[in-house]
Every structure is written in C-alpha cells, then in structure tokens.
ZAMIZA-534559 format. One record per residue: x negated, y negated, z of N, C-alpha, C in turn; residue in one letter. Coordinates in steps of 0.2 Angstrom, whole numbers. Layout:
BEGIN
(doza (X, Y, Z), (X, Y, Z), (X, Y, Z), A)
...
END
This chain:
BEGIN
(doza (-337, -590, 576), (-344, -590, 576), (-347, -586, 570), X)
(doza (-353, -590, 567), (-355, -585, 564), (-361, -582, 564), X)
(doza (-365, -579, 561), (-369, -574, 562), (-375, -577, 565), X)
(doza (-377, -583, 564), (-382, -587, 568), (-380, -588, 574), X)
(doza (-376, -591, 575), (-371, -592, 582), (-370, -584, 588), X)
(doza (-371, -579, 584), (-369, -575, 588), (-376, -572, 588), X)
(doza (-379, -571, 585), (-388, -569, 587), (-389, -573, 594), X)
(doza (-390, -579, 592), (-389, -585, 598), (-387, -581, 604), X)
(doza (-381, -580, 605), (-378, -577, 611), (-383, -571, 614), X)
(doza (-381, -566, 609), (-386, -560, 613), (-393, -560, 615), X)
(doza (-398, -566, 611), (-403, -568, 612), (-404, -574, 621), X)
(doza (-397, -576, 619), (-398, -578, 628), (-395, -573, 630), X)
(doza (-391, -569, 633), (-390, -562, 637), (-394, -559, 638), X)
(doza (-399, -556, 633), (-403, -552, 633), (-410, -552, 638), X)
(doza (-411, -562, 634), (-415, -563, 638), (-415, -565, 647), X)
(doza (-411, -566, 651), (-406, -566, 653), (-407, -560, 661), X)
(doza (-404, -555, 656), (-403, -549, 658), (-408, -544, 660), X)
(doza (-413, -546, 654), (-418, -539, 652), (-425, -543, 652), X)
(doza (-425, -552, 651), (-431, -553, 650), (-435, -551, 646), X)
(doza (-428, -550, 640), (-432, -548, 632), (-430, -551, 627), X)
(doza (-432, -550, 621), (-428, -552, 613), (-428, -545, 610), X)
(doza (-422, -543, 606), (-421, -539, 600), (-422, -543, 596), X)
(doza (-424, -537, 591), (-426, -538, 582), (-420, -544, 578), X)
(doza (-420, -545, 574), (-416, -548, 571), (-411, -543, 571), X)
(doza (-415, -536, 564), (-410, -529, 564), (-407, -525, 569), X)
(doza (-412, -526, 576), (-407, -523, 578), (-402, -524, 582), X)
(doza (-402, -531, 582), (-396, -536, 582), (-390, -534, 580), X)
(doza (-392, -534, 572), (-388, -533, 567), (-383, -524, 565), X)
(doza (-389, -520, 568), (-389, -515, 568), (-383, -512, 574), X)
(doza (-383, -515, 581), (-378, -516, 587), (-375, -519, 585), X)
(doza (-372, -524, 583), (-365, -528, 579), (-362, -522, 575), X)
(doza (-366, -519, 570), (-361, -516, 566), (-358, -509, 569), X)
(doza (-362, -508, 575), (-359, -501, 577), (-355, -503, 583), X)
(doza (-354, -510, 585), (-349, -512, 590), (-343, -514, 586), X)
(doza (-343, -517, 578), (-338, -517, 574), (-334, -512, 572), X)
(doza (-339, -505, 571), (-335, -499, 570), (-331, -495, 575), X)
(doza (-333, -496, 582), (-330, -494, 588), (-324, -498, 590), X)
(doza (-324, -503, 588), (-318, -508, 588), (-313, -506, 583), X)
(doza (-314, -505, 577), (-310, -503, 572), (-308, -496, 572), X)
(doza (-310, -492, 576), (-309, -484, 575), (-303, -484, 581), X)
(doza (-305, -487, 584), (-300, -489, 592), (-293, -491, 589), X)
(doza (-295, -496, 585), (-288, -498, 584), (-285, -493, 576), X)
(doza (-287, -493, 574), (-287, -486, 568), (-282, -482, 571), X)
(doza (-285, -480, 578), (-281, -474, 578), (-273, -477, 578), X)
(doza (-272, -478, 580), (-266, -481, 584), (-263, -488, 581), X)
(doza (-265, -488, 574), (-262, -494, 568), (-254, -492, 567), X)
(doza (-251, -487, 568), (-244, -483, 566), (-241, -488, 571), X)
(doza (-243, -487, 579), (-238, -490, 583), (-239, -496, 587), X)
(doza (-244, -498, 586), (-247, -505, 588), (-245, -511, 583), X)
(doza (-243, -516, 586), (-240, -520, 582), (-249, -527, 583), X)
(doza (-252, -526, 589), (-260, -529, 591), (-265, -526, 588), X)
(doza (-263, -518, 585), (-268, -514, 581), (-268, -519, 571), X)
(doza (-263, -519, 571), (-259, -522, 563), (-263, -527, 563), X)
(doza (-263, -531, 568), (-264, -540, 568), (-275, -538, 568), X)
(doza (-276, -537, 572), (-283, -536, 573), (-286, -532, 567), X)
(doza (-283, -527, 563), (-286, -524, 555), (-282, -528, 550), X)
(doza (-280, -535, 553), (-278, -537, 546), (-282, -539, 539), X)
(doza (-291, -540, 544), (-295, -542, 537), (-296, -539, 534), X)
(doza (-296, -530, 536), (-299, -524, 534), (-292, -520, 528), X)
(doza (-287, -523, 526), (-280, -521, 524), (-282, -521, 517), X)
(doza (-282, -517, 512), (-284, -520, 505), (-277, -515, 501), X)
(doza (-276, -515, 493), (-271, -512, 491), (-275, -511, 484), X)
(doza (-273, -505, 480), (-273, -505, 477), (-269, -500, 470), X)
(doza (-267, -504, 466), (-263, -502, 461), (-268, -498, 456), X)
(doza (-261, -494, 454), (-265, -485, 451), (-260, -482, 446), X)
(doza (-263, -481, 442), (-259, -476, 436), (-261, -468, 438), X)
(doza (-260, -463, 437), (-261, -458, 438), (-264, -455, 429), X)
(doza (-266, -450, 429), (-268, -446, 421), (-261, -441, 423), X)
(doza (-260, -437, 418), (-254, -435, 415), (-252, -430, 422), X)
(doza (-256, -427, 427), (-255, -420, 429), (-252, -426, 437), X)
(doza (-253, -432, 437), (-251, -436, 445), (-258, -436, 448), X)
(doza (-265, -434, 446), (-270, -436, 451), (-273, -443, 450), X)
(doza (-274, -447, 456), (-277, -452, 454), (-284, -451, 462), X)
(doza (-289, -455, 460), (-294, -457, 463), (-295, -466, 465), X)
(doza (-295, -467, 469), (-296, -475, 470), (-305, -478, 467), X)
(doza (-305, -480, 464), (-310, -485, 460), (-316, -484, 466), X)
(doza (-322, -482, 466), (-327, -483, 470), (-329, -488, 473), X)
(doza (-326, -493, 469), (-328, -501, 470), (-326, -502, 477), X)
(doza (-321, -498, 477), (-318, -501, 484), (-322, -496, 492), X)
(doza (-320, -499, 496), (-324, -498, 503), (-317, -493, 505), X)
(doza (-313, -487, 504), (-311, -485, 507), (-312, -481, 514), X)
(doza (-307, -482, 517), (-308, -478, 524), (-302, -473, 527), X)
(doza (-297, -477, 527), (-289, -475, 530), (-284, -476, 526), X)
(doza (-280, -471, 522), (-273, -471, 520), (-268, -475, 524), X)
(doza (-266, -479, 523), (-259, -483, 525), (-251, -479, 524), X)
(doza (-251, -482, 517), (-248, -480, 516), (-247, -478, 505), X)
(doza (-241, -475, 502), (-243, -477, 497), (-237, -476, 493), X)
(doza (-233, -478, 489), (-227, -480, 485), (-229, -478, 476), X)
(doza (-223, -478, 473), (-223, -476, 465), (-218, -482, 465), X)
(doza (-217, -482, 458), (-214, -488, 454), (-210, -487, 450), X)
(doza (-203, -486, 449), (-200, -480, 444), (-194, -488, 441), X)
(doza (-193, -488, 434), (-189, -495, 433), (-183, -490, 431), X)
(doza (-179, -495, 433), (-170, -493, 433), (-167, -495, 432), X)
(doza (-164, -490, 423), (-163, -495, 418), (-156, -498, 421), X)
(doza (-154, -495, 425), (-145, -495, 427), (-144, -502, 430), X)
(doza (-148, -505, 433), (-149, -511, 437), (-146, -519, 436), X)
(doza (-142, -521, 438), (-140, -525, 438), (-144, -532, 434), X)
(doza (-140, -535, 430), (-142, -541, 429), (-146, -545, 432), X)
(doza (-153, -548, 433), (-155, -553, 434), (-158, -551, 440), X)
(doza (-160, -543, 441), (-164, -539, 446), (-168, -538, 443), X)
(doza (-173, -537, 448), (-181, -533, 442), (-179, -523, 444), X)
(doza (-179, -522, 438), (-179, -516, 437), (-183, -512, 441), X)
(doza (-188, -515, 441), (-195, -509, 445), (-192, -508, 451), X)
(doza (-191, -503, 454), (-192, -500, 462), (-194, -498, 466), X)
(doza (-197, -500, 468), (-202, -493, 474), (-200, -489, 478), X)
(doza (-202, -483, 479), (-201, -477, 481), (-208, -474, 486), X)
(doza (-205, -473, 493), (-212, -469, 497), (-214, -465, 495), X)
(doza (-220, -462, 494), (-223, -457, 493), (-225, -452, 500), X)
(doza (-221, -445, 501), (-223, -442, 505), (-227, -438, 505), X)
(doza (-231, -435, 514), (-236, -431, 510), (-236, -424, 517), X)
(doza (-231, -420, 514), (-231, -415, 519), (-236, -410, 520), X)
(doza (-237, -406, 525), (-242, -406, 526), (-245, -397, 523), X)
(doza (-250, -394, 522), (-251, -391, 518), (-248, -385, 518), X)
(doza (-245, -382, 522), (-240, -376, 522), (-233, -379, 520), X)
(doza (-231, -386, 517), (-225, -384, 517), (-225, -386, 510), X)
(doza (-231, -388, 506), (-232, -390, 501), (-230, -386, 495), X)
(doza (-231, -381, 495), (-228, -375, 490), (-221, -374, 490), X)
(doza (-218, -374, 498), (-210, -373, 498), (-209, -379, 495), X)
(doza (-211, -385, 497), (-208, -393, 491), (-209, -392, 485), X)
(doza (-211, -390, 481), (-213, -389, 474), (-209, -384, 472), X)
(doza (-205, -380, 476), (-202, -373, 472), (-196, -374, 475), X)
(doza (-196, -377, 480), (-187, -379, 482), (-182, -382, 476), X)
(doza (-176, -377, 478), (-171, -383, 472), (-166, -387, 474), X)
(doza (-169, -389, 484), (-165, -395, 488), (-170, -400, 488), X)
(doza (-175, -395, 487), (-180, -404, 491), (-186, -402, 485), X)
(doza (-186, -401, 480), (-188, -401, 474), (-193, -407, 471), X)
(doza (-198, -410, 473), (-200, -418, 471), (-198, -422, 466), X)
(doza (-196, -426, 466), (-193, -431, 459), (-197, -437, 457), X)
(doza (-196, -440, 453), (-200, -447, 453), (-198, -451, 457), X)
(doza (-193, -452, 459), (-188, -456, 464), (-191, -454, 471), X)
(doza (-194, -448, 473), (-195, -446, 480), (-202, -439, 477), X)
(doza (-206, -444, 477), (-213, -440, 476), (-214, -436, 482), X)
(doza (-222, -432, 482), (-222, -428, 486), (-231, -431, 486), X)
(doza (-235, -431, 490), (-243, -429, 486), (-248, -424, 490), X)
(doza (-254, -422, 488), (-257, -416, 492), (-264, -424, 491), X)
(doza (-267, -422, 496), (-275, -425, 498), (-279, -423, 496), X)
(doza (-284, -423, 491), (-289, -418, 487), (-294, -419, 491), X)
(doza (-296, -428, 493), (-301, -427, 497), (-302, -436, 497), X)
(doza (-306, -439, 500), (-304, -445, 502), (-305, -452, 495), X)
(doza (-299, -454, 496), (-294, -457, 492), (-294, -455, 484), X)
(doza (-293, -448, 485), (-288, -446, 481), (-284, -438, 483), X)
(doza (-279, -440, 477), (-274, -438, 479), (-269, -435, 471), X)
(doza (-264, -429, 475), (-261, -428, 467), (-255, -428, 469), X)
(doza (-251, -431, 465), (-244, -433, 466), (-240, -428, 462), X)
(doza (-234, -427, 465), (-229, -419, 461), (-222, -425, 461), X)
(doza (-220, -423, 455), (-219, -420, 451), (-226, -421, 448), X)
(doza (-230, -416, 443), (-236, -417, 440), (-234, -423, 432), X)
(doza (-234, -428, 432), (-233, -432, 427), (-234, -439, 429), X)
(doza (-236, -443, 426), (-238, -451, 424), (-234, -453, 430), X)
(doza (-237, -458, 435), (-235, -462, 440), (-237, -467, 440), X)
(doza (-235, -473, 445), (-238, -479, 445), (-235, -481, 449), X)
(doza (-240, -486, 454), (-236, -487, 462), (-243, -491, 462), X)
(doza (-244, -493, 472), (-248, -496, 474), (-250, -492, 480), X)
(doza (-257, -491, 482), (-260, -488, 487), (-262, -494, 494), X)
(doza (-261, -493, 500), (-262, -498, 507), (-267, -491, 510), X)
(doza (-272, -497, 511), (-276, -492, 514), (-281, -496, 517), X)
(doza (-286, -494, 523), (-292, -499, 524), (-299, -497, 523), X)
(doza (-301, -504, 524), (-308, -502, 521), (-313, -505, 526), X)
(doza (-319, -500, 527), (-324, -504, 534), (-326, -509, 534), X)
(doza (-326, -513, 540), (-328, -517, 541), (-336, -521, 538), X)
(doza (-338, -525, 536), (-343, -528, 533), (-350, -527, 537), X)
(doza (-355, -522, 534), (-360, -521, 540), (-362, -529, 540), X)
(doza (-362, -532, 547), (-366, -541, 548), (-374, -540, 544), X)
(doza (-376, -544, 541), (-383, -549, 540), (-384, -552, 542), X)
(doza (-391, -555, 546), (-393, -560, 549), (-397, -563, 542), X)
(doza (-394, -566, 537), (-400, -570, 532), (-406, -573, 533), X)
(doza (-410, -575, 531), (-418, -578, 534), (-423, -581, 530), X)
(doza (-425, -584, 532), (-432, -585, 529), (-437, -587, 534), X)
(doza (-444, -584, 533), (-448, -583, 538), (-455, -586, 534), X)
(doza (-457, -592, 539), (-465, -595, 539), (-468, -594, 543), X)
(doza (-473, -591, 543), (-477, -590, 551), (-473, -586, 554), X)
(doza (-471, -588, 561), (-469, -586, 567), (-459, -591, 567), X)
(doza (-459, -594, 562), (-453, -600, 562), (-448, -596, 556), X)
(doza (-442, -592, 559), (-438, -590, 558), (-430, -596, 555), X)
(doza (-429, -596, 550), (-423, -600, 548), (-418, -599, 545), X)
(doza (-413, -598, 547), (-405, -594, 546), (-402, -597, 539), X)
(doza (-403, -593, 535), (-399, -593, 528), (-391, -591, 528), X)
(doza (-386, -594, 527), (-381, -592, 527), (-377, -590, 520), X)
(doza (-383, -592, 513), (-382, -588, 509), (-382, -582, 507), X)
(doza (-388, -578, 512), (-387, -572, 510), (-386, -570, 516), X)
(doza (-383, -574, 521), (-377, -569, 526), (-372, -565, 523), X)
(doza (-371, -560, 529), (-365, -557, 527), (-361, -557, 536), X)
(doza (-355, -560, 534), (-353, -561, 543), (-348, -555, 543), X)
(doza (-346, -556, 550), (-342, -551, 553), (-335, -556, 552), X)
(doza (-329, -550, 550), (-324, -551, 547), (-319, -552, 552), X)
(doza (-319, -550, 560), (-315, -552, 566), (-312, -556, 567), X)
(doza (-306, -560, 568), (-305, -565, 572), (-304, -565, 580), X)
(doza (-306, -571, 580), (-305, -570, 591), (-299, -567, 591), X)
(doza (-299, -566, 599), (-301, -562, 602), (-308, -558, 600), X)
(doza (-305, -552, 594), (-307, -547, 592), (-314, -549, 591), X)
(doza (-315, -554, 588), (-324, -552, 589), (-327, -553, 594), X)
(doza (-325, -558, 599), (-327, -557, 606), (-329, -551, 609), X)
(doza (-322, -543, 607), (-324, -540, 610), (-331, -534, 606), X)
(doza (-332, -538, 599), (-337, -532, 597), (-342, -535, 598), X)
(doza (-344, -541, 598), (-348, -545, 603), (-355, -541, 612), X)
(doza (-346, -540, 614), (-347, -539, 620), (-350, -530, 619), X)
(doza (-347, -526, 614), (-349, -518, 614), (-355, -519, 612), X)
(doza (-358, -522, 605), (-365, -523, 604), (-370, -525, 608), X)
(doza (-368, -529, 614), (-372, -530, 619), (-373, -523, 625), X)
(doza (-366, -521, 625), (-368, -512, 628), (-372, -507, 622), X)
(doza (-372, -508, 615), (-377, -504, 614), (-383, -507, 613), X)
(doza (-386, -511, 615), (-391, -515, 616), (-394, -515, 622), X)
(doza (-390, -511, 627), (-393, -507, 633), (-390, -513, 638), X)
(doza (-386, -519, 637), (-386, -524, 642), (-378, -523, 647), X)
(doza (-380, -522, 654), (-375, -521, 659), (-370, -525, 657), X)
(doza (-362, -525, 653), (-357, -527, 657), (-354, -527, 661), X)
(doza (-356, -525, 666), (-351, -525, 673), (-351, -533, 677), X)
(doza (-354, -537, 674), (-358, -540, 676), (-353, -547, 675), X)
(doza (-350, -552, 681), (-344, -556, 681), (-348, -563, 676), X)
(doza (-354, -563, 678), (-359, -568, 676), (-359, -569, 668), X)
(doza (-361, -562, 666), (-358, -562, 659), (-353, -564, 654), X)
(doza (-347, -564, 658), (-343, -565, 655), (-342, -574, 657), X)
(doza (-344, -573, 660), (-343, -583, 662), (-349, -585, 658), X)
(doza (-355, -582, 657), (-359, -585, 649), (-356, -585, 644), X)
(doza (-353, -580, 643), (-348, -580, 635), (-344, -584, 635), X)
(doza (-340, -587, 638), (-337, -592, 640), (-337, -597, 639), X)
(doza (-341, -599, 645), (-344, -607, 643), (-348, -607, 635), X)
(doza (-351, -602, 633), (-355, -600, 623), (-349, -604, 621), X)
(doza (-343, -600, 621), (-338, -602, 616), (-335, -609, 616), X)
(doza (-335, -611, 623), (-333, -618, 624), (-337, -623, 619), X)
(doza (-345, -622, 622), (-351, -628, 619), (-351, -626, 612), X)
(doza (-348, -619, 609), (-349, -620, 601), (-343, -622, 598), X)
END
C-alpha cells in the first residue's frame, strides 16, 4: 500500500469508530511513531531473531571507512544512523594462495569498557590488525586499537523514513501527490502491524474483532 492508500484506511476506521477525520499530519505524525515502535521491538532482539533480521531488512545499510592515522573513524552524516550491527577491517595477505583475493576480513571486537585497558596492555590478547579491538566515542564513531590506519566495512541501521502524505490543495479538494511522497519502507506483514499501532496512537480501540475484518477485506479490494 502506499501512502494514499493507507490514509484511506485510517480515514475509514476513524471515521467508523470516532465519527471523525485526522489531519493529514497527524496521520502522518501517528505512522511515523507506530513505524518507530515497530522498529525498536524488533531492534532489540535483531541478534536472535531470524523474523527480527527479515522485518529490518529495508532499514540494513553499510558503510565502508578508512580510519585517520590514530584508528578513529566517524560515519559520514549523510547517513541516518541508528544501530551498530556489526563491523570488520580489511587486512591483504601477501602470503595467499594464487588466484585468491588477498583481502581478508577480520571482526572487529568491542569489549566492554573495564576490560579495554587490560586489552591494550596485554601481551596474550594484545590487539593486532588481524583481531582489532574498538572503544564507542559516541554514536557511529568509534576508535579502533591497534591506533593506526584501518579499513573495513561498518553494518549498522538506520531509522525508518518519517511517511509524507504529498498534496496539492484547491479550495476544500485535496489531491495525492506521489512525487513528493515519502512512503513507509515495511513489507507486509510488517506494515500491517505499524498500520494497526498508528491507529492506537490515534486514540482508536483495537480490541475491536470488527476492525480487523476491515483491514482485511481493505487489503483484499486494494
């Protein structure tokens, strides 16, 4: 569904229900914070969900980083980050078999801040370029140990797209622009269920067996 399509829905529930209309905004304003309540639910529990994995799949981005000389890098502003993944260095091996790509990756670990000083100063578990180590300065960045030039790739997510309802307006005659839409990134299921949260912060009952056989039959006729 997209954004026109789904105003549609809550505007018959609502009316419906409440015997009312919301705003366009805060239509739009209730999607985006039913998007976010969706995404933090599954956030938490992306490590051991393999239905967490699948349902953030739009929200998945990467990006590749050089570090300045001491191993700190900061991710580019451009990106919408939210969540560390995970994140890898790069180290080539001259020793590598013919007809292999040299390059390797290696995880980057990130123990936690009491043990950070013993890792740096151990002469067993000492940090190597092979088996980094990194501290979290503050969000998406980070300083990598051994202190020197790295390059890898960072997994990390990024929030969900606040919805716009696009428009142009004559008089009282409202007309759905899908250029300057911005849709919601869910695939069903999932957006079904941020659907349904936006219509509870929108004040409407779902307890309600009715409703859900309105959604239903919505989804069939679109």
């Amino acid at each position: 569904m997209n954004i026109s399509e789904i105003h549609d829905f809550i505007d018959l529930i609502t009316s419906k229900e409440r015997g009312g209309f919301n705003t366009i905004e805060e239509k739009d304003s209730a999607l985006d914070r039913g998007s976010l309540t969706l995404f933090e639910f599954y956030r938490k529990i992306y490590a051991k969900s393999i239905e967490a994995k699948e349902a953030l799949s739009p929200f998945r981005d990467k990006y590749d980083y050089t570090t300045n000389g001491t191993g700190e890098i900061s991710i580019s502003s451009g990106f919408d980050f939210v969540h560390l993944l995970s994140m890898d260095v790069m180290v080539n091996d001259p020793d590598a078999p013919s007809g292999f790509n040299p390059d390797r990756r290696f995880p980057v670990m990130f123990p936690n801040e009491d043990e950070l000083a013993d890792r740096r100063n151990s002469q067993l578990k000492q940090p190597t370029r092979t088996s980094p180590i990194a501290d979290i300065l503050g969000t998406g960045w980070y300083n990598l140990y051994p202190e020197v030039v790295h390059s890898g790739t960072i997994y990390f997510l990024t929030r969900p797209n606040k919805p716009v309802f696009g428009y142009t307006q004559s008089g009282r005659t409202i007309t759905y622009e899908p250029a300057t839409s911005t849709q919601l990134q869910w695939s069903e299921p999932y957006l079904n269920t941020v659907i349904f949260l936006s219509l509870k912060y929108l004040g409407v009952n779902l307890n309600n067996e009715l409703l859900v056989q309105q959604m239903t039959n919505f989804l069939k006729d679109g």
